[in-house]
C-alpha positions in Angstrom: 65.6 103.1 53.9 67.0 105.1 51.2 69.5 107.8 52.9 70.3 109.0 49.5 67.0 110.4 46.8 65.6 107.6 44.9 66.9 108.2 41.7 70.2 108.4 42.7 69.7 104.8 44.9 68.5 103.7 41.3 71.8 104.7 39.9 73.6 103.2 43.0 72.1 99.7 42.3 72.4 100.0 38.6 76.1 100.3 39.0 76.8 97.7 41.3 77.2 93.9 40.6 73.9 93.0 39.7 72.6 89.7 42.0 72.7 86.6 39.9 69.2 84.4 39.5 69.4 82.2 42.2 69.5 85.7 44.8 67.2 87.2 42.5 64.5 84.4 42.9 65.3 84.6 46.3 64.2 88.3 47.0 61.2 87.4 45.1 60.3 84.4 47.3 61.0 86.8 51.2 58.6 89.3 49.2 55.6 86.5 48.2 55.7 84.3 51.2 56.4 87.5 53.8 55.4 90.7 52.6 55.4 92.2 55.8 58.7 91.3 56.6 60.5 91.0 53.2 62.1 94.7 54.3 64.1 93.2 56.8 65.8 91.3 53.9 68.9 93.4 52.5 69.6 95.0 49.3 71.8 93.8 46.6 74.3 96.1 47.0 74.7 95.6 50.5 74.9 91.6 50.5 78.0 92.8 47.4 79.2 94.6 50.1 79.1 91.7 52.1 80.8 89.5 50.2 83.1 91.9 49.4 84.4 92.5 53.1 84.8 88.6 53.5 87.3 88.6 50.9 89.3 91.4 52.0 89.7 90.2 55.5 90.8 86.6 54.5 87.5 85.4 56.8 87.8 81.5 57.3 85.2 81.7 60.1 82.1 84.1 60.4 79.2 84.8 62.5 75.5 86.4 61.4 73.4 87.4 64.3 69.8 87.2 62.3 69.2 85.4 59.4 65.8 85.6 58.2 65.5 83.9 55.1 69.4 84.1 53.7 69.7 86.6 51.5 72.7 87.8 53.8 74.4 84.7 54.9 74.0 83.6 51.3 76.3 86.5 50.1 78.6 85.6 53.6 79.0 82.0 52.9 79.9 82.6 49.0 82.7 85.2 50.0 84.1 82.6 52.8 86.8 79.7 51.4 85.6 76.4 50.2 86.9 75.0 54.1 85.1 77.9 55.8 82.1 78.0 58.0 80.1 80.5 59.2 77.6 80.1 62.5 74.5 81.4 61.6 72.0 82.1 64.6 68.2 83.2 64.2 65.1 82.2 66.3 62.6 81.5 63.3 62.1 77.8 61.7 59.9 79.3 59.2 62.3 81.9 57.7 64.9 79.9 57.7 63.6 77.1 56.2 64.0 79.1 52.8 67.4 80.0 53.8 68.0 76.6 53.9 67.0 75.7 50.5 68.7 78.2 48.9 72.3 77.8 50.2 71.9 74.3 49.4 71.0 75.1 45.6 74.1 77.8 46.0 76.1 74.9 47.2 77.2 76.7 50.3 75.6 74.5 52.8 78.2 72.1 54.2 79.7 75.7 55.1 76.6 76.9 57.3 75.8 75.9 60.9 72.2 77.3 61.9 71.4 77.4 65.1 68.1 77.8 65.9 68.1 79.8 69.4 68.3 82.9 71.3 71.6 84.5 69.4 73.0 85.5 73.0 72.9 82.0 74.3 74.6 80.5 71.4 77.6 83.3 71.4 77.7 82.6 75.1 78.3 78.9 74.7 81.1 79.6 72.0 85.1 79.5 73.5 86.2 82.5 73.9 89.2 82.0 71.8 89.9 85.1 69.7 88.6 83.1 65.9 86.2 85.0 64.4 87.2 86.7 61.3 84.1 88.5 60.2 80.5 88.9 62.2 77.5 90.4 60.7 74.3 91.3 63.4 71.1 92.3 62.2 68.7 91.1 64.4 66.5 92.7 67.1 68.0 96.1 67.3 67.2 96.2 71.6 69.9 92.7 71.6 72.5 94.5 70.0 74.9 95.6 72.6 74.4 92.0 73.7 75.6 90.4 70.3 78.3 93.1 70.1 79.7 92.3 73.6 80.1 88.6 72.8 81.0 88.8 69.7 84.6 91.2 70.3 86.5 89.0 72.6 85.9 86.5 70.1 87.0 88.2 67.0 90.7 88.4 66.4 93.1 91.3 65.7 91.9 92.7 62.1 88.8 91.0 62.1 85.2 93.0 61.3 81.7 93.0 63.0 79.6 94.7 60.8 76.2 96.3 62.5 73.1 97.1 60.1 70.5 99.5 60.7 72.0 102.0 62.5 70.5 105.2 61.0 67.0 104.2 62.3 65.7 105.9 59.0 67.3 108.8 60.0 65.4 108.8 63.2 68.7 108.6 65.2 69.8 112.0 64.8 66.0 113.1 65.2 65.9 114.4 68.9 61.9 113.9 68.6 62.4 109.9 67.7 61.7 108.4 71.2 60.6 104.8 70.4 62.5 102.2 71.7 64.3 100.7 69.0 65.3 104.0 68.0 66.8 104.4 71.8 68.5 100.8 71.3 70.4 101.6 68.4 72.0 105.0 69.5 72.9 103.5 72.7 74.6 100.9 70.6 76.2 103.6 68.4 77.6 105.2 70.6 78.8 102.2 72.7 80.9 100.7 69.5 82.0 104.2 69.0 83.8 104.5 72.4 85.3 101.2 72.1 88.9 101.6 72.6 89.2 97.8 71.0 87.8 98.7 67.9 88.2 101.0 64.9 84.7 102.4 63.7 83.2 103.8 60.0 80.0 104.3 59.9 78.8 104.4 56.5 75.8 105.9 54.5 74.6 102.8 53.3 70.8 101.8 52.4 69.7 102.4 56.6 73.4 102.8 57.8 76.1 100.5 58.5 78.4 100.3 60.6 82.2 99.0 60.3 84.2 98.1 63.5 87.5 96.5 62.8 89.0 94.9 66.0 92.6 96.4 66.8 
């Protein structure tokens, strides 16, 4: 989802950090092997973005709820220390069986644990020690107040969750838009947003994202 016209989303990705070969060939592969689903795989300027909020938060330690087939976690992992790890949780052997390859040709993979299993289960089974410096959830948008409400006690003072998706294509502030997953994400919106633990930006960003800094 493009919030802003095409031609300036042109100009937006032209004056970004372009994405280097390896991510390039990547976004080429999600779009052969799963056309259907290569959408679900982020732009360039939002795994930048990414990598970019890793570094200013000093993350060590991250989470991604979804990974599909590591286009994200890719741009996670390479903004994380040489020592740092980041749990990565998704439900699909066959996407992430790319992801796989390609953070070991990034030489990022001794700093990604994937757990294949429901992402609720495996936040559940973590301590709930306050050590996560930065989450990312992009996953099925009806389990995200689920992944949200594991993932805060665990977070520490100025660490980030970051939430994709959560313009719906615009359908959120559609008072027509009645499907489910449209329903999901507003009541996640406005669950993060009256979070007294959390400061909250929402930002304009391919199909929204949202910033919520732990206080």
């Amino acid at each position: 989802m493009d919030i802003v016209s095409p031609a300036l989303s042109d100009y937006l990705l032209a004056h970004s950090t372009q994405p280097d070969d390896l991510l390039r060939e990547l976004a080429a592969e999600t779009a052969a092997e799963f056309p259907d689903a290569a959408r679900m795989q982020i732009s360039h300027d939002e795994g930048e973005l990414l990598t970019t909020l890793v570094r200013l938060v000093g993350a060590r330690y991250a989470v991604e709820v979804g990974v599909f087939t590591g286009y994200s976690s890719l741009c996670i992992a390479r903004g994380l220390p040489t020592d740092g790890r980041l749990l990565a949780c998704d439900v699909s052997e066959e996407w992430t069986k790319i992801a796989r390859r390609y953070w070991d040709r990034a030489g990022v993979a001794d700093r990604v644990d994937l757990r294949i299993a429901p992402a609720v289960e495996t936040l559940r089974a973590l301590p709930t020690d306050p050590v996560v410096d930065f989450a990312f959830i992009d996953a099925d948008k009806k389990g995200y107040v689920s992944y949200y409400e594991e993932l805060v006690p665990r977070v520490r003072p100025g660490g980030l969750i970051v939430l994709d998706n959560v313009l719906q294509g615009g359908r959120v502030a559609d008072p027509a838009a009645t499907d489910e997953i449209t329903a999901a994400i507003r009541e996640v919106n406005t669950h993060v947003a009256a979070d007294p633990r959390v400061a909250v930006t929402m930002l304009p960003v391919r199909d929204g994202v949202t910033l919520a800094r732990k206080l």
